[in-house]
C-alpha positions in Angstrom: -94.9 -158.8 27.4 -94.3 -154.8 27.2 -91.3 -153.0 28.5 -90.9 -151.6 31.8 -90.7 -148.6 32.5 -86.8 -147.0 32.7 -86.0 -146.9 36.3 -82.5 -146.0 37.2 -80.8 -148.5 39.0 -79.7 -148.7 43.0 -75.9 -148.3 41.6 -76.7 -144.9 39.3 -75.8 -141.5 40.5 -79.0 -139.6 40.1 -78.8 -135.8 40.2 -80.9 -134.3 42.7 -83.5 -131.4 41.2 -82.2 -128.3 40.6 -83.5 -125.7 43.4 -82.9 -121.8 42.4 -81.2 -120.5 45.2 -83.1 -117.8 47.1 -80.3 -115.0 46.1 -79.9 -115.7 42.8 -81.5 -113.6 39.9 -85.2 -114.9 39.0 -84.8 -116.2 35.4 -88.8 -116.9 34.7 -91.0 -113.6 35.2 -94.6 -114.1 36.0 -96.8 -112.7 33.2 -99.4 -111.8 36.0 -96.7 -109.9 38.3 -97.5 -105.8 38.4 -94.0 -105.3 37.7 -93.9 -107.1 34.7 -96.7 -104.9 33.0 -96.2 -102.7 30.2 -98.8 -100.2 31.8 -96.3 -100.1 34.9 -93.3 -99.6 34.1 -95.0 -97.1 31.8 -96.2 -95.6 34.8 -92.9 -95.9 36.3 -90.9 -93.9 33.4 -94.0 -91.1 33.8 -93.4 -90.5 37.6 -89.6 -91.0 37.3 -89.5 -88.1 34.4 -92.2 -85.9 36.0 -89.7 -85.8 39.1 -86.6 -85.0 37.0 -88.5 -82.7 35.1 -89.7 -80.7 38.6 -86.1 -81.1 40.0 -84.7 -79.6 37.2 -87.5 -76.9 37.4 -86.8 -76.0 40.7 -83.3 -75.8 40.3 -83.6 -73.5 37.4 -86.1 -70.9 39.8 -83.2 -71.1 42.7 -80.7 -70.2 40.8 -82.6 -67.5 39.0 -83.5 -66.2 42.5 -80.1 -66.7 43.4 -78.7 -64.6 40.4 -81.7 -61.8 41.6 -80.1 -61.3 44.9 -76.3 -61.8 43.9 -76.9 -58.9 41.0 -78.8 -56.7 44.3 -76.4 -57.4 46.7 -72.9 -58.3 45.0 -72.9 -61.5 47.1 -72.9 -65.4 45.7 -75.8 -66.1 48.3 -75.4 -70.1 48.2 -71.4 -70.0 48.8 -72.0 -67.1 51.5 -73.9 -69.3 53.4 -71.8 -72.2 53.4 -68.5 -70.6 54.5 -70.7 -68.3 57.2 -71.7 -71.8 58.7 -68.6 -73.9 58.5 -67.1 -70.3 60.0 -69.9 -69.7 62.8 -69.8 -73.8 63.4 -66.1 -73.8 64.0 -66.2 -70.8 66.4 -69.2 -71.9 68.2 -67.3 -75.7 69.0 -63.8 -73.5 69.5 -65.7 -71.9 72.4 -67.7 -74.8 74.2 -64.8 -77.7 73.7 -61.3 -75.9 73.2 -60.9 -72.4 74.0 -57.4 -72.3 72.5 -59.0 -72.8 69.2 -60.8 -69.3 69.1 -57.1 -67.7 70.2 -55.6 -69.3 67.3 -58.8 -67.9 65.7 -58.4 -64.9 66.7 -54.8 -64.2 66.1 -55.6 -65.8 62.2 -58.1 -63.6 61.6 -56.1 -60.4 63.5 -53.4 -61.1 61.2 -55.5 -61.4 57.9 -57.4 -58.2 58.9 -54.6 -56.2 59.3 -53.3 -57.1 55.9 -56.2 -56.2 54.2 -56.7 -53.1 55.4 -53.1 -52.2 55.4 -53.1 -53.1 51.3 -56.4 -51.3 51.2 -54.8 -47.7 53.0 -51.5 -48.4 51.0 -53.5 -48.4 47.5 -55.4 -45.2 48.6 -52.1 -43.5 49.3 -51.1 -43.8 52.8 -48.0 -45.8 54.2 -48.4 -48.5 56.5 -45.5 -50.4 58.0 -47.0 -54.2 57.7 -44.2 -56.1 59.7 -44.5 -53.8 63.4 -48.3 -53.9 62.1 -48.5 -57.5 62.2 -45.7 -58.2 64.9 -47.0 -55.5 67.3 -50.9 -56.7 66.8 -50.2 -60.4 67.6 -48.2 -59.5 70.7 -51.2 -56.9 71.7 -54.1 -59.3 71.0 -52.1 -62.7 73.3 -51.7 -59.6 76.5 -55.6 -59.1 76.4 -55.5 -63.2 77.4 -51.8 -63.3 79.1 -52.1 -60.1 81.0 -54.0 -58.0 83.6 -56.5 -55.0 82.5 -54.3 -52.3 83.3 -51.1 -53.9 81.9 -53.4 -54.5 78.6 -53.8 -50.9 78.2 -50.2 -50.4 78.8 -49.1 -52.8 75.7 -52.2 -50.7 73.5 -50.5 -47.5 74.5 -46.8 -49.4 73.7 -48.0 -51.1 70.3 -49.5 -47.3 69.3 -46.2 -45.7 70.1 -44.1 -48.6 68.8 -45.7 -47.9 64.9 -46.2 -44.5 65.3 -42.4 -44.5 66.0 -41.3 -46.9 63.1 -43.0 -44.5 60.3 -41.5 -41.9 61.4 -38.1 -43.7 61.0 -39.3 -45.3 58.1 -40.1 -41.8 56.7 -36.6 -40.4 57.3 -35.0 -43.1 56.1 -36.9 -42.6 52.5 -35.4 -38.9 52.1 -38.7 -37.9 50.0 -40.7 -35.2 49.1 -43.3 -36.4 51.2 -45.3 -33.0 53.0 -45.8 -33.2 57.2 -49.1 -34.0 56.5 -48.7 -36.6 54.9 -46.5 -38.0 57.1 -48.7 -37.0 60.1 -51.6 -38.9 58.7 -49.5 -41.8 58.2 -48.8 -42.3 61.9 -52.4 -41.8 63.0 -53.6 -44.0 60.2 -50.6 -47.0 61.4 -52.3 -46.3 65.2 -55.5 -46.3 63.9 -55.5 -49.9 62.6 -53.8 -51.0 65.9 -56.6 -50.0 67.3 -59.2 -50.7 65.0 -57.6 -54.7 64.9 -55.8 -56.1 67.5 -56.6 -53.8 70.4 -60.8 -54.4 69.3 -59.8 -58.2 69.2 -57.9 -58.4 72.2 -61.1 -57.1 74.0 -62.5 -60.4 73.3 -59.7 -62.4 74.7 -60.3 -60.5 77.7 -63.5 -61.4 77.8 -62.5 -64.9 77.1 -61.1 -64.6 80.9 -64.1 -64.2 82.6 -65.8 -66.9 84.0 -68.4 -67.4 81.7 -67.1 -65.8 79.2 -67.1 -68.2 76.0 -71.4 -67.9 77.2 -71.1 -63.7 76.5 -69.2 -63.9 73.3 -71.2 -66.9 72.0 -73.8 -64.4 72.9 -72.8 -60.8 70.9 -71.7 -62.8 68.6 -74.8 -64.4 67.9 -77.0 -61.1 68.4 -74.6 -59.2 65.7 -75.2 -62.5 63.2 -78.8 -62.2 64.3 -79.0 -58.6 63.7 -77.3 -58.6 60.3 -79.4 -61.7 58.4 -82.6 -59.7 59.6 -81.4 -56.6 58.4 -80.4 -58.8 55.3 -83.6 -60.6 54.6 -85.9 -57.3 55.6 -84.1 -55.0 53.6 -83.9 -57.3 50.4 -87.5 -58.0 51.3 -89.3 -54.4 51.9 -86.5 -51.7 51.6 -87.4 -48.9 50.1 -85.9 -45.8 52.0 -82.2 -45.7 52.4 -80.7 -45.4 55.8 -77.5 -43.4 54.3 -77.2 -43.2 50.9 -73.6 -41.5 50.8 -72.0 -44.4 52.7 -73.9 -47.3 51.9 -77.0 -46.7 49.5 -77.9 -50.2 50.0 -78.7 -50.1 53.5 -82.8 -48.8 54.4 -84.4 -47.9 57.3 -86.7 -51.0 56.3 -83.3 -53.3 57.0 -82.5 -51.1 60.1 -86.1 -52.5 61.3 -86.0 -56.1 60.5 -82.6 -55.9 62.8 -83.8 -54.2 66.0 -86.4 -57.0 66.2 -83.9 -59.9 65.3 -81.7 -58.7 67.6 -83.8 -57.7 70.7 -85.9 -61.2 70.3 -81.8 -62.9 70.1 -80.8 -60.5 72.9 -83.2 -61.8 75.2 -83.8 -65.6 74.3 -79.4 -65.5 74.6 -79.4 -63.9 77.8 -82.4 -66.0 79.6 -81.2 -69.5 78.5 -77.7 -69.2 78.1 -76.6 -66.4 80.4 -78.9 -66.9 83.0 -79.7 -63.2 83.1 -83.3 -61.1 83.1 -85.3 -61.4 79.9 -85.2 -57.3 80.6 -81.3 -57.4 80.2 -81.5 -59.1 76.8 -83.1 -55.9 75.9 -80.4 -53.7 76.4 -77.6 -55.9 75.6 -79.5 -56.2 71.7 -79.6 -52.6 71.6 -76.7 -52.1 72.6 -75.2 -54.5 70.0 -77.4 -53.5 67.3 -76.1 -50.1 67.5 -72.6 -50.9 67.7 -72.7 -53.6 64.7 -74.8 -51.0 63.0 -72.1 -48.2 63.2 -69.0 -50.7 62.9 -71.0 -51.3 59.4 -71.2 -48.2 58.1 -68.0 -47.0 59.7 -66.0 -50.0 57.6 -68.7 -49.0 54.6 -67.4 -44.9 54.6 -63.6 -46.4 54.9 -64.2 -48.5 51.7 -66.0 -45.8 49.9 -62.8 -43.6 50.7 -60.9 -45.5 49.5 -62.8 -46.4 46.4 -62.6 -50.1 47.1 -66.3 -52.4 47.4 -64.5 -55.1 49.7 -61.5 -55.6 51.7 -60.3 -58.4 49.9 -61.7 -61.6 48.3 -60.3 -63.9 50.6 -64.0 -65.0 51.7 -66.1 -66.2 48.9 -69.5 -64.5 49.1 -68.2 -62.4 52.2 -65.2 -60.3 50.5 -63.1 -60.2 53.0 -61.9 -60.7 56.8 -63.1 -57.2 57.8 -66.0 -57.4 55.8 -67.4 -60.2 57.9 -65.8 -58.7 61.3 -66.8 -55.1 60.8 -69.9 -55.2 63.0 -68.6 -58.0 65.6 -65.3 -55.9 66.4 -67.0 -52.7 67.7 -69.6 -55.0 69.4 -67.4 -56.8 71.4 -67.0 -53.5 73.4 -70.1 -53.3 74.7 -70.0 -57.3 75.5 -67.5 -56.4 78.2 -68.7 -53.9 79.4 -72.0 -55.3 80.0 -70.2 -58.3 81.4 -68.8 -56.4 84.2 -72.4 -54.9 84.8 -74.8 -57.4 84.3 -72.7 -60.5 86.1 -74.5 -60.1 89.5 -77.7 -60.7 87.7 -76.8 -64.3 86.7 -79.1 -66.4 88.4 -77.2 -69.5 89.5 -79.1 -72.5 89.6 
């Protein structure tokens, strides 16, 4: 009689079969599987180190093209751009959402500017009063958004007097052996930057007040931006003949070039689409702001050179300083009002 086979009985626990669950790690490897073959994963480590080896490749041309423009232009071009956009991004959302943004803006970078160029005149030997400077310039640039036109000029002519005044105590006080002219150059150089500051950057705030008027600085704003990268990249690009060689030997008529078209083509796309205007007024409004931001530049660029100074300050990584970024949009926003109060009929309304 032969044995039967073991069978487990009825009563015996029997454990079931054990099932690989569907998340957990696969512990047998198919020999046939592409993944599993030498040859791939060969393959694999080629591609992967032919990438890093481009990446790193790459990297090493930016930033020896990067060093090439820094050593040409004295400018960190990677960290210029970054701050120019967080900066541009934060104005641009300031004026379309909250409009008390770009006054708090405006009085920051007021107060800033006239820092910087009050250090910069008191290095080069003049005397400038900082405290009226600062005090007077924040109360001058809030009237250009808290007051009337004419009461605006009345606080400019105020705030002038009001320095103009203080130096001159200032200057008795000190009992020096400073000469009249001196001292006569102080005061117009202490109502210069009132002038040159706040007043320029009240003008803004006035515009502000317009209906509208976020759409008309957005848009000088964005023709002097505009205006200044095409002068950057077509100068950098093709310059060859200096535009003015005793104020700012880096600046060609080549650059000069590349910003009349920037800033015609922005002029007119701006004031079509986003000021509702004639393509024909976009025309004059970027020539009128190319030639403002144009002299504002060189006018801040024969102040420096005075003073033997290459930037206001370093406060701006890549920029230098406040002024140094504001030098074309300050005189520009002249010329933004003014063609405000013209070209506001035109505005086709929809």
């Amino acid at each position: 009689m032969t044995d039967a086979p073991d069978t487990p009985s009825d009563d015996e626990d029997v454990a079931p079969p054990a099932r690989r669950d569907a998340d957990s790690p696969r512990l047998d490897t198919d020999p046939d599987a592409p993944e599993s073959s030498p040859v791939f994963q060969e393959h694999m480590r080629a591609m992967r180190t032919g990438v890093e080896s481009q990446m790193a490749h790459a990297r090493a041309e930016f930033d020896q093209a990067n060093e090439r423009i820094k050593e040409r232009t004295g400018r960190d071009l990677i960290v210029a751009i970054l701050i120019g956009v967080a900066i541009g991004g934060t104005l641009l959302l300031s004026l379309v959402l909250l409009k008390w943004i770009f006054v708090l803006f405006a009085l920051v970078a007021t107060v800033f500017g006239i820092l910087e160029i009050s250090r910069a005149l008191t290095v080069s030997g003049r005397r400038i009063d900082v405290v009226p400077q600062v005090g007077v310039g924040v109360v001058l640039v809030l009237s250009g958004l808290l007051t009337d036109l004419w009461l605006h000029w009345v606080v400019t002519f105020v705030a002038v007097v009001v320095v103009a005044v203080w130096r001159l105590i200032a200057q008795m006080v000190a009992v020096d052996d400073r000469s009249p002219s001196d001292v006569l150059a102080d005061v117009l150089t202490g109502g210069f930057v009132q002038l040159y500051v706040p007043f320029l950057g009240s003008l803004a705030l006035v515009l502000l007040r317009q209906d509208g008027g976020e759409w008309w600085i957005i848009t000088f704003i964005l023709i002097a931006v505009v205006a200044d990268t095409g002068a950057y990249v077509s100068g950098l690009t093709l310059g060859r003949h200096p535009m003015a060689p005793k104020i700012s030997p880096k600046k060609t008529w080549e650059g000069f070039a590349g910003a009349a078209v920037a800033a015609l083509a922005a002029g007119v796309l701006a004031c079509m689409f986003m000021l509702g205007l004639p393509w024909w007024t976009g025309l004059i409004f970027g020539a009128a702001v190319l030639l403002t931001a144009t002299a504002g530049d060189l006018g801040e660029s024969m102040i420096k050179r005075d003073m033997g100074i290459k930037d206001m300050s370093s406060w701006l990584p890549g920029h230098g300083g406040v002024l140094d970024r504001l030098d074309s949009i300050l005189p520009s926003v002249t010329v933004a009002l003014a063609l405000s109060y013209l070209f506001t009929p035109l505005v086709v309304t929809a």
